[in-house]
TIKEKE-449837 format. One line per field, with one value per residue: x, y, z of N, C-alpha, C in turn; residue number from 1. Coordinates in Angstrom, 2 decimals, decimal comma. Atoms other than C-alpha are relative to their C-alpha. Layout:
N
n.u = c(X / ...) $
n.v = c(Y / ...) $
n.w = c(Z / ...) $
ca.u = c(X / ...) $
ca.v = c(Y / ...) $
ca.w = c(Z / ...) $
c.u = c(X / ...) $
c.v = c(Y / ...) $
c.w = c(Z / ...) $
resi = c(NUM / ...) $
END
This chain:
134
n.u = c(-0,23 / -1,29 / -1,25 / 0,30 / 0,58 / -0,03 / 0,55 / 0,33 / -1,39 / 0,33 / 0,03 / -1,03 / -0,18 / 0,95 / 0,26 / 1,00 / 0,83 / -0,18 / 0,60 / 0,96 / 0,70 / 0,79 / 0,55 / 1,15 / 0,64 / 0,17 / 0,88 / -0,22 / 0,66 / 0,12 / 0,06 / 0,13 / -0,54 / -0,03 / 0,37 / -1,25 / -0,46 / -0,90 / 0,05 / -1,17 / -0,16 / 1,57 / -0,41 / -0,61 / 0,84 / -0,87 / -0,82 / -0,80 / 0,67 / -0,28 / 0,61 / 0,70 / 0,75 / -0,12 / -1,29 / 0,34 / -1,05 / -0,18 / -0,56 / -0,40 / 0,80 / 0,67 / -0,84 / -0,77 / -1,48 / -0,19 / 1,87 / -0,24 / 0,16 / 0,56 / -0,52 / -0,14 / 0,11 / -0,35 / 0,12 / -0,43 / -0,07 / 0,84 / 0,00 / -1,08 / 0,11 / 1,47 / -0,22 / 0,85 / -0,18 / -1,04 / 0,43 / 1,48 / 0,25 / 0,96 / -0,02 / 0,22 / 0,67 / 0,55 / -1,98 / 0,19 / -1,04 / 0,05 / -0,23 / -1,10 / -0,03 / -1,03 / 0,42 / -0,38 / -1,27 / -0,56 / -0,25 / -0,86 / -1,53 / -0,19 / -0,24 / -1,20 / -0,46 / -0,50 / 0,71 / -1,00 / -0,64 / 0,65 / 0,64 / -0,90 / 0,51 / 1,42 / 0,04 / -1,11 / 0,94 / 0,76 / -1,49 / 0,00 / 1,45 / 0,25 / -0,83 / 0,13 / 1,30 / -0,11) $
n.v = c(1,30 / 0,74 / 0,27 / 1,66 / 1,08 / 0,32 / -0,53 / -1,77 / -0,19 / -0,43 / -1,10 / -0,52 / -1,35 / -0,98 / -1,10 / 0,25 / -0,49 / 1,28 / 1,55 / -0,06 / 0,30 / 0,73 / 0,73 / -0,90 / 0,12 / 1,34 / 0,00 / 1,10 / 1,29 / 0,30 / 1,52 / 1,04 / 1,21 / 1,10 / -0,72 / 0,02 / -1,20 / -0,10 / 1,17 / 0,06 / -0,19 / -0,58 / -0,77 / -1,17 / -0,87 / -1,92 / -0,67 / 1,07 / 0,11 / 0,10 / 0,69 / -0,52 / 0,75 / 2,00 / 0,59 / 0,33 / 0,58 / -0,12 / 1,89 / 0,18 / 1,61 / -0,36 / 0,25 / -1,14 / -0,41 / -0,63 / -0,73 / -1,78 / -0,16 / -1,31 / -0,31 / 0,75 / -0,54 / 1,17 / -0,84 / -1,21 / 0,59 / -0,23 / -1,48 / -0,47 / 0,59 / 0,19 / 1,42 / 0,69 / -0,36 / 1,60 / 1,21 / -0,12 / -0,66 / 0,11 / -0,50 / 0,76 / -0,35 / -0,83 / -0,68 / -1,63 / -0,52 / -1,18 / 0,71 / -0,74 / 0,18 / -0,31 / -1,52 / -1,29 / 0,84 / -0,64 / -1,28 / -0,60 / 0,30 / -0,56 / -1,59 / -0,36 / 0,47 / 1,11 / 1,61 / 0,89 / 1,21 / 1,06 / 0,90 / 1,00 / 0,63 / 0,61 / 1,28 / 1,05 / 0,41 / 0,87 / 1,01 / 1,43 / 0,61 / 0,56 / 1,03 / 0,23 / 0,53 / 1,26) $
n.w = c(0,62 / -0,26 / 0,91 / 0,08 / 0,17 / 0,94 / 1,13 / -0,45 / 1,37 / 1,06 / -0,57 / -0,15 / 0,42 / -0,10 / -1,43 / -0,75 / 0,32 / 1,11 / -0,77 / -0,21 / 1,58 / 0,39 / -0,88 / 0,55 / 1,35 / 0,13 / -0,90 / -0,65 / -0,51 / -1,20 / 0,74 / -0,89 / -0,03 / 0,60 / 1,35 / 1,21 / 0,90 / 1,34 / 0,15 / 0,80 / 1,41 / 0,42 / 0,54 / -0,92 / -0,16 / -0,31 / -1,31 / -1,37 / -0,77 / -1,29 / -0,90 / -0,92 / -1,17 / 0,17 / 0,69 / 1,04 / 0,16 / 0,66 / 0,52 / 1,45 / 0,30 / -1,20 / -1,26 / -0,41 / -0,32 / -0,82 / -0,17 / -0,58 / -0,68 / -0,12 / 0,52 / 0,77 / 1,58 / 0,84 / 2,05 / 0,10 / 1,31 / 1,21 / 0,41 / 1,28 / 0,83 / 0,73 / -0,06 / -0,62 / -2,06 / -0,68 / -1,31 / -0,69 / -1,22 / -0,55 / -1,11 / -1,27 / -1,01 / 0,08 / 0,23 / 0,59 / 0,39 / 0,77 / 1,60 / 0,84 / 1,04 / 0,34 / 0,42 / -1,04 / -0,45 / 1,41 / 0,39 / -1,11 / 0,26 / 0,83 / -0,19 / -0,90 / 1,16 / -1,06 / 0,61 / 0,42 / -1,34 / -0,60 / 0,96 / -0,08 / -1,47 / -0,43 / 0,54 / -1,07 / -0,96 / 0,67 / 0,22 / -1,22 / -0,55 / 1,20 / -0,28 / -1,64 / -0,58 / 0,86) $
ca.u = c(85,66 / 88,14 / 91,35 / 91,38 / 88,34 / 87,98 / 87,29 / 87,80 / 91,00 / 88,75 / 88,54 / 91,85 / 92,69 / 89,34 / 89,23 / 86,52 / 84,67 / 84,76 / 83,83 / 80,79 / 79,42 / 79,81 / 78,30 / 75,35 / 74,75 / 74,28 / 71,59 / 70,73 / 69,22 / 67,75 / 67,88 / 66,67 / 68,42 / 68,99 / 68,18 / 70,80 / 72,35 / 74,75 / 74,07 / 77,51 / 77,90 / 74,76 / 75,39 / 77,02 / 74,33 / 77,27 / 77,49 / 79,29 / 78,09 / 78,94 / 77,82 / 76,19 / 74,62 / 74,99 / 76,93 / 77,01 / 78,60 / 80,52 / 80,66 / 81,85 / 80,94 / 78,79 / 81,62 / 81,95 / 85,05 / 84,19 / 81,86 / 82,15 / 80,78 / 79,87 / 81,94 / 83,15 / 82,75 / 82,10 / 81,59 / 83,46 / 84,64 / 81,75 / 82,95 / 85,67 / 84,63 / 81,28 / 82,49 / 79,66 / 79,47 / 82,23 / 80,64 / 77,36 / 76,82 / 74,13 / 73,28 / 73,55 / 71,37 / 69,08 / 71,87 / 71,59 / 73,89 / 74,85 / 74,86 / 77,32 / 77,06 / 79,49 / 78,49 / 79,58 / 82,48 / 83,97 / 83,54 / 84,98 / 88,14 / 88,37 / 88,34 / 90,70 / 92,79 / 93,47 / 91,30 / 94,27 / 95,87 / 92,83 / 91,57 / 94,92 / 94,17 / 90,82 / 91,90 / 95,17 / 92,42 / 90,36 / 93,59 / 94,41 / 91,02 / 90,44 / 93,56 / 93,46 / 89,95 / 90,54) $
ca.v = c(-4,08 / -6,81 / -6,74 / -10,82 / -11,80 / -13,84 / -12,01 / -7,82 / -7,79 / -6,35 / -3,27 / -2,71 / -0,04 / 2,14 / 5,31 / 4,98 / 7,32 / 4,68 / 1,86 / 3,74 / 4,52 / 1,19 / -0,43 / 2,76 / 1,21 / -2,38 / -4,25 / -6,23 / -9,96 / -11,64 / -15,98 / -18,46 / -21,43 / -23,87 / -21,60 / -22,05 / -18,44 / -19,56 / -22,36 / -24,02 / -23,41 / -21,34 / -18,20 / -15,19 / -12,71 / -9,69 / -9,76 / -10,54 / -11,14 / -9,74 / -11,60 / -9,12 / -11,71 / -15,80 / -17,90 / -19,90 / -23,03 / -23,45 / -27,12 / -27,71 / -30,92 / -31,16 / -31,59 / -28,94 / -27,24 / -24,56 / -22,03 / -18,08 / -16,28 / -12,25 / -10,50 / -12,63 / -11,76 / -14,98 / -14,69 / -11,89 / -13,59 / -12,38 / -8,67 / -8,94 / -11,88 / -13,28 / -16,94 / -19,57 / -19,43 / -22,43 / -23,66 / -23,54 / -21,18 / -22,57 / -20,45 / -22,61 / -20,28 / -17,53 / -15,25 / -11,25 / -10,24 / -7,23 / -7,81 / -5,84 / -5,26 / -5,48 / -2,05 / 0,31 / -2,38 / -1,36 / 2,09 / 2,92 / 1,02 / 2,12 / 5,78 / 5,26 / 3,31 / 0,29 / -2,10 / -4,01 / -5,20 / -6,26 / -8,00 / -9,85 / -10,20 / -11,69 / -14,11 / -15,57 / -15,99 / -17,58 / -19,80 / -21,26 / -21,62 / -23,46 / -25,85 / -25,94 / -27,25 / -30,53) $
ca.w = c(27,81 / 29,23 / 26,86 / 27,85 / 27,13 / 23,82 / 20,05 / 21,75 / 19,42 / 17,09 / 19,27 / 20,11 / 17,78 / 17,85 / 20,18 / 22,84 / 20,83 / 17,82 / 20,05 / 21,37 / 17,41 / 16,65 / 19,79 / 19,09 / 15,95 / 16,61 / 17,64 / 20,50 / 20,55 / 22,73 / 22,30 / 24,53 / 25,93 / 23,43 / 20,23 / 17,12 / 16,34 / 13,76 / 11,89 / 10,15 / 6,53 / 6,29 / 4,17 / 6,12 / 7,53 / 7,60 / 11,47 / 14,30 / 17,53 / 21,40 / 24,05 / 26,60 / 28,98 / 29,12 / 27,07 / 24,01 / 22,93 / 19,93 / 17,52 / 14,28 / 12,87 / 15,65 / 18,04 / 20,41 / 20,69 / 22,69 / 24,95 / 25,21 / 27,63 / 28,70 / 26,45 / 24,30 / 20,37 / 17,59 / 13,64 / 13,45 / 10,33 / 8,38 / 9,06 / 6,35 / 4,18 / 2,28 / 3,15 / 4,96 / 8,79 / 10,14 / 13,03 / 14,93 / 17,73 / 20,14 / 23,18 / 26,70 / 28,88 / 28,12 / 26,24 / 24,97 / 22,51 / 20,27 / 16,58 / 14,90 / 11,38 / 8,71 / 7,03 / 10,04 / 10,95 / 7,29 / 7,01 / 10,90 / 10,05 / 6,89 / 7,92 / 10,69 / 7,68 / 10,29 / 8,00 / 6,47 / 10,25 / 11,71 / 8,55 / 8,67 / 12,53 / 12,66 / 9,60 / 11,54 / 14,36 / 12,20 / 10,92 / 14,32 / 15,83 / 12,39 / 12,90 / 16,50 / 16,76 / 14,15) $
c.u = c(1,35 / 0,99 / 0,14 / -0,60 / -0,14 / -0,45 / 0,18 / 1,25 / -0,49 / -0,27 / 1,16 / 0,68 / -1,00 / 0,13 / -1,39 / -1,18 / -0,70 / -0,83 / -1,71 / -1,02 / -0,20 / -0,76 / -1,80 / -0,41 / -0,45 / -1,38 / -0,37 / -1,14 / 0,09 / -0,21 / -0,37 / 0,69 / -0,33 / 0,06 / 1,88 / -0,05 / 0,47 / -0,41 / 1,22 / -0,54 / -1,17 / 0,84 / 0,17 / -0,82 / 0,98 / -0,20 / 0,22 / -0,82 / 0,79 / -0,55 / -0,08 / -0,22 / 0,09 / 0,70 / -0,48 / 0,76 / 0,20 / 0,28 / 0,34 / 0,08 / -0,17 / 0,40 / -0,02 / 1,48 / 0,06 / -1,28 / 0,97 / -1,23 / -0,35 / 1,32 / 0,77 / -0,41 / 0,27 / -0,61 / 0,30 / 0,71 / -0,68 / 0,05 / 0,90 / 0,03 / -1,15 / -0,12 / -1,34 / 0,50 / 1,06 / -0,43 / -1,63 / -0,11 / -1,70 / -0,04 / -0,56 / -1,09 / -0,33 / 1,26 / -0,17 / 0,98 / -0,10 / 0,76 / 0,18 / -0,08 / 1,18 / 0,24 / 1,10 / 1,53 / 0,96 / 0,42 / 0,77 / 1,86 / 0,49 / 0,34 / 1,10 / 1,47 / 1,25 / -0,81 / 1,28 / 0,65 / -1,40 / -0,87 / 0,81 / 0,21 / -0,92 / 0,68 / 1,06 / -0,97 / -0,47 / 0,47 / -0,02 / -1,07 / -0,61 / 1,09 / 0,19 / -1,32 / -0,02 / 0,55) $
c.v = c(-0,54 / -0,38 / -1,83 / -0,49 / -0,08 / 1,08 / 1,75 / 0,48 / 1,12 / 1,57 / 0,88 / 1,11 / 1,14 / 0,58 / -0,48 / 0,43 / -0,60 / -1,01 / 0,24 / 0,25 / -1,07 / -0,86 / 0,92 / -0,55 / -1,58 / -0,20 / -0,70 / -1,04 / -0,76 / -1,90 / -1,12 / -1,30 / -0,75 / 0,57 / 0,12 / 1,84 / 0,25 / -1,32 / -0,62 / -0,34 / 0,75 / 1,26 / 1,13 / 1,06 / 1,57 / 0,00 / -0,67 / 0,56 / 0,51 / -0,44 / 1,01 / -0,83 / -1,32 / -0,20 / -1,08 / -1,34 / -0,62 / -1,57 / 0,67 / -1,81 / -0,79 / -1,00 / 1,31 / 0,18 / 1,05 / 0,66 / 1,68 / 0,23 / 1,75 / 0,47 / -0,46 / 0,16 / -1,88 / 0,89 / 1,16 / -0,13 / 0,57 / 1,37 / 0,56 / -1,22 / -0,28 / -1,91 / -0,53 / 0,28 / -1,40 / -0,25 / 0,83 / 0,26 / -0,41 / 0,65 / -1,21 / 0,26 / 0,95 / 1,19 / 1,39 / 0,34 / 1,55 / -0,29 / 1,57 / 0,14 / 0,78 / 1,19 / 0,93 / -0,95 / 0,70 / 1,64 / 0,44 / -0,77 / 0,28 / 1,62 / -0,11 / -1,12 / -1,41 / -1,45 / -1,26 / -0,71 / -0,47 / -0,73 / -1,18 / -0,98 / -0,89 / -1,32 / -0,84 / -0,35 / -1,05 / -1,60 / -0,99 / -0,45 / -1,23 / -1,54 / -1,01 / -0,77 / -1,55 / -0,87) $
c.w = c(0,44 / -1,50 / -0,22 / -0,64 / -2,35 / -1,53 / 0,24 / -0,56 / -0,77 / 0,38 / 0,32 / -0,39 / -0,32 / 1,26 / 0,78 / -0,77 / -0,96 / 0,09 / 0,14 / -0,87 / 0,14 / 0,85 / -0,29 / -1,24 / -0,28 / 0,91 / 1,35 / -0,34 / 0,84 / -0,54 / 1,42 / 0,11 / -1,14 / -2,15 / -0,70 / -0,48 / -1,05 / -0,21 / -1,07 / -1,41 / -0,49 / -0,68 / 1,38 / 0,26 / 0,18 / 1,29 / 0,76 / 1,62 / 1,74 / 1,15 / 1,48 / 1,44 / -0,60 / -1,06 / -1,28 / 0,06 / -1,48 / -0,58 / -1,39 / -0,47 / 0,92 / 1,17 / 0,27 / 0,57 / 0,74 / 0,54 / 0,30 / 1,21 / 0,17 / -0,13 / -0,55 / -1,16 / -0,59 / -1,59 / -0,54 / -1,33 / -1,14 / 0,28 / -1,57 / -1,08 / -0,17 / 0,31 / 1,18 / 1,19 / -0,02 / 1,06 / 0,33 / 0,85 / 1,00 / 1,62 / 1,53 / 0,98 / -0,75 / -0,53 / -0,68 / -1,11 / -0,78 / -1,51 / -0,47 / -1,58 / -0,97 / -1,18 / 0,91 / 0,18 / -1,17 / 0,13 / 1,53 / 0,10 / -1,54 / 0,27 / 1,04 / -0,56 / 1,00 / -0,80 / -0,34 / 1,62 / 0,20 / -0,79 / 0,36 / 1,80 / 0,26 / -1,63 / 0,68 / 0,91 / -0,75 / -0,26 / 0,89 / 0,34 / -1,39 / 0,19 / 0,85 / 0,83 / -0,71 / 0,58) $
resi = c(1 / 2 / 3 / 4 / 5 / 6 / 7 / 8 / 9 / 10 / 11 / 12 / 13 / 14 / 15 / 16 / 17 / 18 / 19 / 20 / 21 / 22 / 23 / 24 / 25 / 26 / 27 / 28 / 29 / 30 / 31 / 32 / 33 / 34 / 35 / 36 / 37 / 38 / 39 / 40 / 41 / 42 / 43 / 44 / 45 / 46 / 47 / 48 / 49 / 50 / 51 / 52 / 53 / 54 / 55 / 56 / 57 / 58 / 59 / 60 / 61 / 62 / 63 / 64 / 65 / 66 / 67 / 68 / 69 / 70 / 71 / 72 / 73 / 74 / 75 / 76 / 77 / 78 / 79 / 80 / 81 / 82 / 83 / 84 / 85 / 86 / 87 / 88 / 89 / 90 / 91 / 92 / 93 / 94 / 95 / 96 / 97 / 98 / 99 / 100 / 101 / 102 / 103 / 104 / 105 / 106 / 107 / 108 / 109 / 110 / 111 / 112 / 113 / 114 / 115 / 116 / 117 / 118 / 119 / 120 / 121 / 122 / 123 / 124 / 125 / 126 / 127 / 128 / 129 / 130 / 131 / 132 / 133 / 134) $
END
């Protein structure tokens, strides 16, 4: 996993061995061009998403503000809160991902007692991308 690319923060402090649990425990989907993944303000399905293959692009009051891409992580938001989705993930091209759930997300940062930074990590994210997109 590229350190660069967008949302892999959330990896940063898990051992390899860590990473490869929770990647073993997620699932993959598969979405066809044009198909809504996230829909904004919809209730929080508990997981976040890695983008495997093709790309997505991201609106919020249905302006887009952005697109990810292969490896690239979104709604990672709903690993550590219950709050509505904030924007609307629509996949551009034929797109794979790996859906993460916020069960295993919990308990492997909890046991390696790193939950508290990257809670406070992923909500500052949240923060600017929140500010920064208005």
């Amino acid at each position: 996993m590229s350190a660069e690319k967008k949302g892999l923060y959330i990896f940063e402090w898990l051992t390899q061995k860590q990473i490869a649990y929770f990647i073993m425990m997620s699932e993959t989907l598969h979405f066809n061009k044009g198909a809504t993944i996230i829909s904004e303000w919809d209730v929080s399905d508990n997981r976040a998403y890695l983008i495997e293959s093709g790309s997505v692009d991201i609106y919020r009051h249905d302006a887009k503000i952005d697109s990810l891409h292969a490896g690239d992580i979104f709604g990672e938001m709903a690993l550590i809160t219950n709050e509505p989705r904030t924007a609307r993930v629509v996949s551009n091209t034929d797109t794979e991902v790996l859906a993460f759930n916020k069960d295993e997300f919990l308990m492997l940062y909890k046991q390696s007692g790193l939950y508290e930074d990257i809670k406070s990590k992923i909500l500052m994210r949240v923060k600017d991308n929140f500010y920064n997109d208005k």
